[in-house]
N, C-alpha and C positions, 0 to 999 in steps of 0.2 A: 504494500500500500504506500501511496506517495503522499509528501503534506502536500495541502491545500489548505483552502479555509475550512473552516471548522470541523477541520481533524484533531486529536488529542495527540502529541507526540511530548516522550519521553527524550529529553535533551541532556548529554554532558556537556557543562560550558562550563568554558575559563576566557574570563576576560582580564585586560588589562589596561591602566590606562598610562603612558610611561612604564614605570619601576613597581607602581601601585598594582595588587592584584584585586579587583572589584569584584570578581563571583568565579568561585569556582564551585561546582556544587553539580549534581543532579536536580532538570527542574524540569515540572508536567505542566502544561500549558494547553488553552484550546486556541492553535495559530488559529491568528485573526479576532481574536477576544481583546486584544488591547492589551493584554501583562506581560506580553516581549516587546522587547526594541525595535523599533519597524524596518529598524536597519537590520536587524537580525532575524525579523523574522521574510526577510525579501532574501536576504539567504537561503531559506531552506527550501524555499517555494520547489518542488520536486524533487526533493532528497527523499530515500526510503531508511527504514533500519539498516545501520553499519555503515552508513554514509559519514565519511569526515569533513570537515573544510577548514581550511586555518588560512588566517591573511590579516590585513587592517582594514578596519571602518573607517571612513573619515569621520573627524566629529559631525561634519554639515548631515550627513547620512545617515548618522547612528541612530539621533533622537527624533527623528522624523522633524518636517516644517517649524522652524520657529515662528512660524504665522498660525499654524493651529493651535501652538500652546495656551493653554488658560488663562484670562485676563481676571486681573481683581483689582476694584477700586478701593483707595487708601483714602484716607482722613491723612492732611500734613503733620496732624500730634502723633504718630500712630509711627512716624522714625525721628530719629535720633535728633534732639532742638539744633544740633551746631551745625547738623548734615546740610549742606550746597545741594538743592535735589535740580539736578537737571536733566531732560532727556538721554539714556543710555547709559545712565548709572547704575551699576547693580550694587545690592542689599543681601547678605547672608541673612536667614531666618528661621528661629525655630522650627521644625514641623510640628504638627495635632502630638499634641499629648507626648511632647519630647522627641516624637520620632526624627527621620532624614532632615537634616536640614533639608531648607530649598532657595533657592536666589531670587529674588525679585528684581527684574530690570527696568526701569521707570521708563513707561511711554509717551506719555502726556501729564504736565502739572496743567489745570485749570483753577486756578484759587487756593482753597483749602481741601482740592479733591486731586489726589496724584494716582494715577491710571498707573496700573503695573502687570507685568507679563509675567507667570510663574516659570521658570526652564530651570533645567535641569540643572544641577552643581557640577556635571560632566560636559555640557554640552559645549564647550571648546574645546573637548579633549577626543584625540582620534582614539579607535581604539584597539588592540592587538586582540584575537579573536581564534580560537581553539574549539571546536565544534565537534559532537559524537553524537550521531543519533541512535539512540537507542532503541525506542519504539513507536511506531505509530498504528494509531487505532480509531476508530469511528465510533466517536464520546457519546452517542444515541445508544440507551440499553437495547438489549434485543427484546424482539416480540414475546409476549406473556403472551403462552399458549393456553390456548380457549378449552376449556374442560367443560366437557360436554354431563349436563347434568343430569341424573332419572328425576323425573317427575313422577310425583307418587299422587296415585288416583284421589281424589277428593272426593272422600263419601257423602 
């Protein structure tokens, strides 16, 4: 079976970005679901189990369009009172509940309302790429067979 969209394959990945190792790991995914890298997942497009691929990503590639990335609108008290905010600045920031950071890169100030792009903390970085596929399978359970019932007489 080959990937396509909404196949469920079993991935060995090791990525890198520089020196840094960012995931090496076994990961199940349904390519085309959104929770792989779009650059990685235009990689597998036809690969079957026991297929490898190793190379670089460019960063412009990895994260998919920085024009589809998610916009959210700030309040100016909401960074830093000393910060200079002007167009094309980015902001290191907590994630939800202490998780990943994330960058916020300012697209527009209008007043007290500063427009910002969420992207990636990687997305300037190319990235080295090691690839095993391990399984792929069609993530739809199989048919529940019909069990055919006796009907008992009704007195």
């Amino acid at each position: 079976m080959k990937i396509e969209k909404g196949r469920r394959v079993r991935l060995k990945v090791e990525l890198t970005a520089g020196s840094d190792v960012i995931e090496k790991s076994t990961v199940e995914f349904v390519h085309g679901g959104g929770t792989m890298l779009p650059g990685i997942e235009a990689l597998l497009v036809g690969l079957s189990a026991g297929a490898k691929a190793e190379g670089v990503l460019p960063a412009k590639d990895a994260f998919g369009n920085p024009e589809m990335h998610p916009k959210k609108q700030m309040r100016r008290s909401e960074f830093p009172a000393d910060a200079e905010l002007v167009a094309g600045l980015r902001f290191a920031a907590k994630g939800a509940d202490n998780g990943v950071d994330v960058v916020l890169q300012i697209e527009k100030i209008s007043g007290d309302v500063v427009e910002t792009r969420l992207v990636h903390p990687l997305a300037d970085k190319d990235l080295a790429y090691k690839l095993e596929v391990v399984q792929v399978t069609d993530p739809r359970p199989p048919p529940v067979p019909v069990a055919t019932l006796e009907l008992e007489d009704a007195d």
